[in-house]
TORKEGU-188417 format. One record per residue: residue in three letters; x, y, z of N, C-alpha, C in turn. Coordinates in pm, 1 decimal, m for minus. Atoms other than C-alpha are relative to their C-alpha. Example, Ala and Ser with C-alpha at 12.3 -4.5 7.8 and 13.67 -1.06 7.14 Angstrom:
<rs>
resn,neast,nnorth,nup,caeast,canorth,caup,ceast,cnorth,cup
ALA,89.0,m119.0,0.0,1230.0,m450.0,780.0,90.0,120.0,0.0 $
SER,m82.0,m119.0,m6.0,1367.0,m106.0,714.0,m77.0,109.0,73.0 $
</rs>
This chain:
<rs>
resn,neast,nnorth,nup,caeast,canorth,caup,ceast,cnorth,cup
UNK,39.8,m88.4,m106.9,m7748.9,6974.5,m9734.3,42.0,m61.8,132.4 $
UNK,m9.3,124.0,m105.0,m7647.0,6908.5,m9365.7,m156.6,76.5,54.6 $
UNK,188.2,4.0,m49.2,m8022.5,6889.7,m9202.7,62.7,m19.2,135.1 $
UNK,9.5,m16.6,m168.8,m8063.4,6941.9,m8802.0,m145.6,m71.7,11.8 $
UNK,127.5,8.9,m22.9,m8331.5,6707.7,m8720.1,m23.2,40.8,173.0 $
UNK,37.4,m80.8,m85.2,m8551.2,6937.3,m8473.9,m119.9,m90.9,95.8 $
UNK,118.2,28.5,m23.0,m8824.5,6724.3,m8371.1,m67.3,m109.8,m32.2 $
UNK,34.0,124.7,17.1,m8992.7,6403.2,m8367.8,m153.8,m58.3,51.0 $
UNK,131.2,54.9,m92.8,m9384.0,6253.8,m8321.1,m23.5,m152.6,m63.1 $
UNK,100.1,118.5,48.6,m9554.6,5907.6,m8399.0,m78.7,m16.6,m29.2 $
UNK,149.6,40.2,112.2,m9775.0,5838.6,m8687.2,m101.2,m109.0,112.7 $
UNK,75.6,96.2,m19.2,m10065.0,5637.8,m8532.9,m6.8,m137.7,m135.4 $
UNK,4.5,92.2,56.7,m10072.5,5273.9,m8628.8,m93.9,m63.4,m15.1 $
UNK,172.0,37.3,74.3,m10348.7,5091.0,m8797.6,m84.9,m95.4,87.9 $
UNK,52.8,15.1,m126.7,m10610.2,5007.4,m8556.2,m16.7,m182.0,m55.4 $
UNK,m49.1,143.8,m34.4,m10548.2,4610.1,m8673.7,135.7,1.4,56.7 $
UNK,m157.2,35.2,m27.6,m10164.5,4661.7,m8587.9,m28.5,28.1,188.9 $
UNK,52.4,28.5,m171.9,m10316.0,4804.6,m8209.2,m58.3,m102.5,21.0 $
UNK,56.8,131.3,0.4,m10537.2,4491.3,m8190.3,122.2,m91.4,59.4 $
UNK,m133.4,124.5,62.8,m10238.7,4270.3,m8271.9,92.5,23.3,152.9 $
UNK,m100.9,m39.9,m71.7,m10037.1,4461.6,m8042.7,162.2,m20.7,m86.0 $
UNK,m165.2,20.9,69.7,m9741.0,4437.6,m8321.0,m56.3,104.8,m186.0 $
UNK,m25.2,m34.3,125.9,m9633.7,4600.0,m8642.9,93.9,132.0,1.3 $
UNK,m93.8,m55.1,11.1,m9431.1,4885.6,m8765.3,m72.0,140.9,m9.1 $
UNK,77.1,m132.0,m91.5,m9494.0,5272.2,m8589.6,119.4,67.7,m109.4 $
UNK,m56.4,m102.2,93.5,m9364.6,5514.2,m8885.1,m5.3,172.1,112.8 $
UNK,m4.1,m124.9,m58.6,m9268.6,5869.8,m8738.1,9.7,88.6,m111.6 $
UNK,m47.4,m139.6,134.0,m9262.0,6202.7,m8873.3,109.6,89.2,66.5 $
UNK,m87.6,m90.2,m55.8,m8962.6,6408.4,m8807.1,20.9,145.5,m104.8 $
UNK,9.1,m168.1,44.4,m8879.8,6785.4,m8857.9,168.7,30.8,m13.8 $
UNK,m155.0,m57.7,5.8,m8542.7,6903.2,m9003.9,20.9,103.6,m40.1 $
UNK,m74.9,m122.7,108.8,m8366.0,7254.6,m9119.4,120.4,m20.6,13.7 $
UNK,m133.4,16.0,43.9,m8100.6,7289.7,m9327.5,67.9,58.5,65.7 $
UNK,m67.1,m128.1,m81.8,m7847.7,7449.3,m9157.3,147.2,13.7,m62.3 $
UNK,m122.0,m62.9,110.4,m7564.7,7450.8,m9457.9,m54.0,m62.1,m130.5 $
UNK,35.8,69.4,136.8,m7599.5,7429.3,m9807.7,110.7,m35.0,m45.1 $
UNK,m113.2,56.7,38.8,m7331.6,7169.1,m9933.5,50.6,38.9,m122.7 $
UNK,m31.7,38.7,142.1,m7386.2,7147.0,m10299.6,m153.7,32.1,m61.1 $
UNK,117.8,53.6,43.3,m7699.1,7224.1,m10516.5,54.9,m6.3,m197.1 $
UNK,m31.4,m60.1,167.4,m7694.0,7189.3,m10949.9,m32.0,168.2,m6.8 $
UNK,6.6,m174.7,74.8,m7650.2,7503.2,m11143.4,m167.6,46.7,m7.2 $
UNK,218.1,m33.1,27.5,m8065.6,7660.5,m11163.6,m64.9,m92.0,104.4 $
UNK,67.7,47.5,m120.7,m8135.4,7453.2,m10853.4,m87.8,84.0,74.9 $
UNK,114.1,m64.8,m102.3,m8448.5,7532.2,m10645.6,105.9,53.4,136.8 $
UNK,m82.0,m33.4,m82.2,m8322.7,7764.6,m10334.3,m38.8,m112.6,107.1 $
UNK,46.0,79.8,m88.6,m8317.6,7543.2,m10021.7,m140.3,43.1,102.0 $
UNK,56.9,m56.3,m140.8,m8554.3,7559.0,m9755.0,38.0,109.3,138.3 $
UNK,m52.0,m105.0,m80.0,m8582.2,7839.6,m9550.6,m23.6,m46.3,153.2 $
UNK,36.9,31.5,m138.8,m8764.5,7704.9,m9262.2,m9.2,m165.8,54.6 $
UNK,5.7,154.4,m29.6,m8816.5,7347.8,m9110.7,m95.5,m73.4,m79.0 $
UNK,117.6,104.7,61.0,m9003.9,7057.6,m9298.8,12.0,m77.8,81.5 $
UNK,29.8,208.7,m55.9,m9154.1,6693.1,m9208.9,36.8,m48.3,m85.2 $
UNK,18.3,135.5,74.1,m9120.4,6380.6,m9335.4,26.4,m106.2,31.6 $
UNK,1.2,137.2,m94.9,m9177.4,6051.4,m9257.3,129.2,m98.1,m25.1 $
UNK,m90.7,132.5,m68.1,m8916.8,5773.6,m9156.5,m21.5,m92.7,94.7 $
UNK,33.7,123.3,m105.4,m8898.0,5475.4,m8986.6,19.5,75.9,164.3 $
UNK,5.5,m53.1,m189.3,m9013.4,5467.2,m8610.5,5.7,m131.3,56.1 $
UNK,m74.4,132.0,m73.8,m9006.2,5146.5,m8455.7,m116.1,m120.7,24.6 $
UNK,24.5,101.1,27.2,m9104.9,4819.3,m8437.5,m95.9,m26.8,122.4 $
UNK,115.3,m39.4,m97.4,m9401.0,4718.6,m8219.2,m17.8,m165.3,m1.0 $
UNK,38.1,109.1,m27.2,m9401.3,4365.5,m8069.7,m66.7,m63.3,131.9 $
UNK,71.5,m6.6,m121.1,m9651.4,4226.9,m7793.7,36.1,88.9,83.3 $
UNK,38.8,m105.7,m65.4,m9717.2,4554.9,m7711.8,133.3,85.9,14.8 $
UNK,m152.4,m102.1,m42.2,m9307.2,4705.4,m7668.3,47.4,41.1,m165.2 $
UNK,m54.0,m103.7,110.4,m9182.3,4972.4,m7908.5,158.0,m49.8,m7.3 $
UNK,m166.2,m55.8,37.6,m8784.7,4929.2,m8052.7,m13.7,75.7,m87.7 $
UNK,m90.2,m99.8,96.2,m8633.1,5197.4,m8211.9,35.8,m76.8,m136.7 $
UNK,m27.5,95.0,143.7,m8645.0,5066.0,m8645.9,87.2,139.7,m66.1 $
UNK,m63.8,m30.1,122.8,m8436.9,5161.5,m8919.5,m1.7,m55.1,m108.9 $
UNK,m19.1,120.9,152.4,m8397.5,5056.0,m9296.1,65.8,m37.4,22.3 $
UNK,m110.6,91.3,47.8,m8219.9,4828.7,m9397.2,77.9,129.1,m76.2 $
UNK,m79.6,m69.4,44.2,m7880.2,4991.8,m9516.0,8.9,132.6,52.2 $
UNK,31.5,m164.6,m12.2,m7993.9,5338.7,m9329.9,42.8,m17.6,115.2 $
UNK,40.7,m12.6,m100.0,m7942.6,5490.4,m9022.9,m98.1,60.7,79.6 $
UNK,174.1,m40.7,m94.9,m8186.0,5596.3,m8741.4,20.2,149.9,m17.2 $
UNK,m5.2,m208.2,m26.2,m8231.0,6021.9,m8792.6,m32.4,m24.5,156.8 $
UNK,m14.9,m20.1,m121.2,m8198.4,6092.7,m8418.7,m44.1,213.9,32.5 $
UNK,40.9,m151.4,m28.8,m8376.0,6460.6,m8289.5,151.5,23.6,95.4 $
UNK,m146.0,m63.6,m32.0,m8038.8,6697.0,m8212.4,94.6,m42.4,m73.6 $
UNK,m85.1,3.3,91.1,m7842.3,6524.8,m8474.0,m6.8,56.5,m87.8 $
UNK,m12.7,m70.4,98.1,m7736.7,6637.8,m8757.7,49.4,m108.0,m144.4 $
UNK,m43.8,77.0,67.5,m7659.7,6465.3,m9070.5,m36.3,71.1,m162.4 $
UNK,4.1,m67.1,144.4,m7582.2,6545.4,m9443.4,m50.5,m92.7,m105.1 $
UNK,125.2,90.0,61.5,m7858.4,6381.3,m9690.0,m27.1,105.3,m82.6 $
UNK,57.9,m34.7,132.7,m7953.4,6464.5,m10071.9,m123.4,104.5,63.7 $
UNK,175.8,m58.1,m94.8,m8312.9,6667.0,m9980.0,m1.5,18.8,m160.3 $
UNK,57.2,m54.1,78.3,m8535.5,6725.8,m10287.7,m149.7,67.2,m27.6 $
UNK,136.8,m64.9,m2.1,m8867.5,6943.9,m10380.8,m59.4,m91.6,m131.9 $
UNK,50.5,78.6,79.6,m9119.0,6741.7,m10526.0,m84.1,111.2,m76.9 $
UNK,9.3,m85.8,106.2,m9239.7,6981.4,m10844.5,m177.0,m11.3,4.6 $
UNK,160.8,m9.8,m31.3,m9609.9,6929.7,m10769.5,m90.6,38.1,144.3 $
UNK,91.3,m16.5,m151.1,m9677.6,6957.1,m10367.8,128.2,152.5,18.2 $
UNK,m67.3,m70.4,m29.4,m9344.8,7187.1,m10346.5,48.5,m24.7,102.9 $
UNK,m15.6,58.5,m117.3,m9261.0,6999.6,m10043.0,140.2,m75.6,m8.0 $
UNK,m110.3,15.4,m10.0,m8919.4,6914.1,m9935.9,62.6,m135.7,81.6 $
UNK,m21.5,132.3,m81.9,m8797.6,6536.9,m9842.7,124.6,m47.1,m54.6 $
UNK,m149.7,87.5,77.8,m8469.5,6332.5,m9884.6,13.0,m91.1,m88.2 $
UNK,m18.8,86.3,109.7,m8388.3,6134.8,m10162.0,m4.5,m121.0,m17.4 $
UNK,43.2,159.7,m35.2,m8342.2,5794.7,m9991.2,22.1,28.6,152.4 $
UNK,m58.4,30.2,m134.4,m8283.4,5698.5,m9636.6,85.6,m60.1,30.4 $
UNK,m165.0,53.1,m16.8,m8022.7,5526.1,m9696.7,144.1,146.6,m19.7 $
UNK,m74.6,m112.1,50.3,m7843.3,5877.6,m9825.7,23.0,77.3,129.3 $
UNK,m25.3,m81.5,m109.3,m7794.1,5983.7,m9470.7,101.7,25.9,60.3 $
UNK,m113.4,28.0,m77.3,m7446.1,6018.8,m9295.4,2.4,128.3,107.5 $
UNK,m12.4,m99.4,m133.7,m7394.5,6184.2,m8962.1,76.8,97.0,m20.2 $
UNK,m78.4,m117.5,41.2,m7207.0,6499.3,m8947.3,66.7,1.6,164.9 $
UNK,m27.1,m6.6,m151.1,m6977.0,6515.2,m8620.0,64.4,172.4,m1.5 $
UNK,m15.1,m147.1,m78.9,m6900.4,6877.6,m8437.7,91.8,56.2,m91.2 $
UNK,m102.2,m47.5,120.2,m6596.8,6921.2,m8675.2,m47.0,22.0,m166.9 $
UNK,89.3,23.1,129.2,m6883.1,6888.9,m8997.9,101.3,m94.8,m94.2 $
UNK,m43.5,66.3,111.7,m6640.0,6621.0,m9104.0,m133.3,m134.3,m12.9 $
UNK,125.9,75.1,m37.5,m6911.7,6300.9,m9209.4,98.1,m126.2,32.4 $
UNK,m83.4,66.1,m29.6,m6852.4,6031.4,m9054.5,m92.2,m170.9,m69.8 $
UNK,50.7,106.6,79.0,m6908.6,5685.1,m9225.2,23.0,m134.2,85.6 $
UNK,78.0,119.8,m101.2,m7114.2,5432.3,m9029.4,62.7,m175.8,m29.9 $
UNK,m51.2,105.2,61.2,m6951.6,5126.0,m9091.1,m88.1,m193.0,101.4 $
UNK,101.0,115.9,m62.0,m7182.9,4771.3,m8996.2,43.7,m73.8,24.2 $
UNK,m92.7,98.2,m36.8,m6899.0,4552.9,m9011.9,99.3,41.3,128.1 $
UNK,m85.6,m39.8,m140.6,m6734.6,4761.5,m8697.5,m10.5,m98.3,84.1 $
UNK,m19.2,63.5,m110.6,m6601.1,4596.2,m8428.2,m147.3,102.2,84.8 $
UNK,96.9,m49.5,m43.4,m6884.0,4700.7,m8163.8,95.4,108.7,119.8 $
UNK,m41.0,m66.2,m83.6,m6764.8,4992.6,m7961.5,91.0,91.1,m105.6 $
UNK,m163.7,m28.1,91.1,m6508.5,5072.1,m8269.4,m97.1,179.7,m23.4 $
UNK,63.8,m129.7,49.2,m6586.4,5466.8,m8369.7,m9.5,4.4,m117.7 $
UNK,42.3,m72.4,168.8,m6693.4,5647.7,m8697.3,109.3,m7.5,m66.6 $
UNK,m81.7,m4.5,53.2,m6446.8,5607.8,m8959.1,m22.2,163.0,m105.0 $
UNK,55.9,m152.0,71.4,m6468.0,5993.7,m9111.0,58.8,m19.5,m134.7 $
UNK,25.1,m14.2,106.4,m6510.5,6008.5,m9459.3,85.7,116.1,m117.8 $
UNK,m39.2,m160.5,31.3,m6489.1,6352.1,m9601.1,m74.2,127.2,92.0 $
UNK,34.2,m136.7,m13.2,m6577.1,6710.0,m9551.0,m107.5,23.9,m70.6 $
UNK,85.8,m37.9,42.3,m6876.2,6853.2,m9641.9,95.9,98.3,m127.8 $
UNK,1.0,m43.1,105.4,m6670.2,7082.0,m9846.8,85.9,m79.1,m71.7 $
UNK,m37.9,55.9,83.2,m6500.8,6802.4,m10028.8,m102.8,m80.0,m39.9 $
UNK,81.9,107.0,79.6,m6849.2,6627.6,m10115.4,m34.7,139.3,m90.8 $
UNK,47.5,m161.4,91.7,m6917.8,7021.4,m10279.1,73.4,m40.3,m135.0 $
UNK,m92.7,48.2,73.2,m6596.9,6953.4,m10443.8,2.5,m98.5,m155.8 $
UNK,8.9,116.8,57.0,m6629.5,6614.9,m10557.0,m173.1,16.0,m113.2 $
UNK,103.7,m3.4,71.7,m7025.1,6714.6,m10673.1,29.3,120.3,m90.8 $
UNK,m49.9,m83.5,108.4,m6886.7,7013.7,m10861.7,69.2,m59.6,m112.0 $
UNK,m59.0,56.9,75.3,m6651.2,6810.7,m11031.0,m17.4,m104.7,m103.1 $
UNK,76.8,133.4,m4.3,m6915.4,6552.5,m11095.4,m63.1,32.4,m169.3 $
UNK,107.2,m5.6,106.9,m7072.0,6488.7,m11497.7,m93.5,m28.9,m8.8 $
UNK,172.2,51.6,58.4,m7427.0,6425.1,m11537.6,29.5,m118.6,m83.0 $
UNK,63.3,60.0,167.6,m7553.8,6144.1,m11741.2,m23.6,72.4,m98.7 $
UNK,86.5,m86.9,99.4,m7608.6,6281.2,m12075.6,m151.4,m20.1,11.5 $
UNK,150.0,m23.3,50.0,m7956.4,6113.4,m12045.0,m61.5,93.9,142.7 $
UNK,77.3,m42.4,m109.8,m8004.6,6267.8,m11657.7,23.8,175.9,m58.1 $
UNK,m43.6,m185.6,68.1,m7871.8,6657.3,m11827.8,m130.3,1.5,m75.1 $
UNK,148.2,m53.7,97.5,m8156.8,6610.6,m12088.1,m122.4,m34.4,46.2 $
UNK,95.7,m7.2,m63.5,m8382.7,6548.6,m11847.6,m39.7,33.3,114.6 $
UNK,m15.0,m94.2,m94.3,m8314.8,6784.7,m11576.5,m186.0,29.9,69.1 $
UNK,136.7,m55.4,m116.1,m8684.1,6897.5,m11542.0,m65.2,m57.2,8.1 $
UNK,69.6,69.8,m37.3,m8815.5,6609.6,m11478.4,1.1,12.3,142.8 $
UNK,11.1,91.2,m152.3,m8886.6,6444.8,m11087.5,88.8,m85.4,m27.8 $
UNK,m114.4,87.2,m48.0,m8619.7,6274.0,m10954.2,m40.7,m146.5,m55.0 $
UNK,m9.6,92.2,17.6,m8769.4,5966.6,m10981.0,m32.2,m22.3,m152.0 $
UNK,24.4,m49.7,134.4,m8905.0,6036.9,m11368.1,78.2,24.7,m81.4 $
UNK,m128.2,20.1,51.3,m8534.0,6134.1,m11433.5,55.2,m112.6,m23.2 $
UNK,m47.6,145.2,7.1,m8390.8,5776.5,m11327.4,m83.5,m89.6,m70.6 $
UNK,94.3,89.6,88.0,m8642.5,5603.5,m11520.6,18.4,68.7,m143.1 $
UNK,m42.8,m16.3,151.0,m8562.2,5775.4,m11822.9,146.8,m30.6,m25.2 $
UNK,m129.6,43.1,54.9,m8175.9,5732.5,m11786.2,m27.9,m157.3,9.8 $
UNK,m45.4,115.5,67.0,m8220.0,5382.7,m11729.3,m38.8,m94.9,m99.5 $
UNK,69.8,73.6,180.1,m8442.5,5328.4,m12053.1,71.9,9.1,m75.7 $
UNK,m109.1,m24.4,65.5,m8176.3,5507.0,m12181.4,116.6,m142.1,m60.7 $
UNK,m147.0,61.2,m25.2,m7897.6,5296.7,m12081.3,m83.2,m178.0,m53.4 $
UNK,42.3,123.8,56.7,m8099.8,4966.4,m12123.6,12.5,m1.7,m146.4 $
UNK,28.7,m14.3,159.2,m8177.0,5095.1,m12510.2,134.1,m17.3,m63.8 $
UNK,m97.6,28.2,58.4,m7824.0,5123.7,m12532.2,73.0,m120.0,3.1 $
UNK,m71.2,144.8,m8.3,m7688.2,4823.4,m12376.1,m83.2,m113.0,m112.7 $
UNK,53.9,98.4,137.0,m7945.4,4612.3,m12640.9,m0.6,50.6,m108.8 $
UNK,m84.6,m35.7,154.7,m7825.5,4823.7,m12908.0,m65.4,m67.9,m109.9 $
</rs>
């Protein structure tokens, strides 16, 4: 999906981390889809309207806020845009991304552009692909046999069965 994040507030932090004056300020941000890239065949329809969900917010040391990110991720920024997995969790029905690391920016042309950490500093986006060549490439794409036979599971309920799978097989 590429996601438009719309909106941005700050979780309150745990009244030892105010005390302290330090620790880590989680946000909630608001995104809609605003193209659908790629979903599987019998996929849930996307979201029609905007969701939340939480991500890193920033780091909180004698008393001054920076701007945090994961490790390996980048920062979702309100007015960007960026193309990221999204899935519905099969019990709340609620719509969040897959990892935070799964995020890549989308520039004005919707080509993505791929963040690179080892850049020279100042160096630009090295662009990637096209949204419609990750369609492409995920059309073209086989399942695990063990993630196919376990389609209706939860995402994370899926990967834990392929890699019992795959363990069972590698000790054969």
């Amino acid at each position: 999906m590429i996601l438009q994040i719309e909106s941005e507030r700050a979780e309150p932090m745990s009244d030892d981390e105010v005390q302290r004056g330090e620790g880590l300020g989680l946000r909630t941000v608001s995104g809609t889809v605003t193209q659908l890239v790629w979903t599987y065949p019998g996929g849930p329809a996307p979201p029609t309207t905007s969701f939340e969900f939480l991500t890193a917010g920033w780091i909180v040391r004698e008393g001054r806020s920076s701007p945090m990110r994961y490790a390996g991720a980048i920062r979702l920024e309100v007015g960007s845009s960026y193309l990221m997995p999204i899935f519905q969790d099969r019990t709340t029905g609620s719509w969040a991304p897959l990892s935070s690391t799964a995020a890549f920016p989308v520039d004005d042309e919707s080509a993505i552009e791929q963040v690179a950490t080892t850049a020279e500093e100042g160096a630009g986006p090295e662009v990637a692909m096209t949204p419609s060549g990750v369609a492409a490439a995920m059309q073209a794409a086989s399942p695990a046999p063990a993630a196919a036979a376990n389609r209706q599971l939860a995402p994370r309920d899926r990967y834990l069965a392929v890699v019992a799978e795959q363990t069972t097989a590698d000790n054969g």
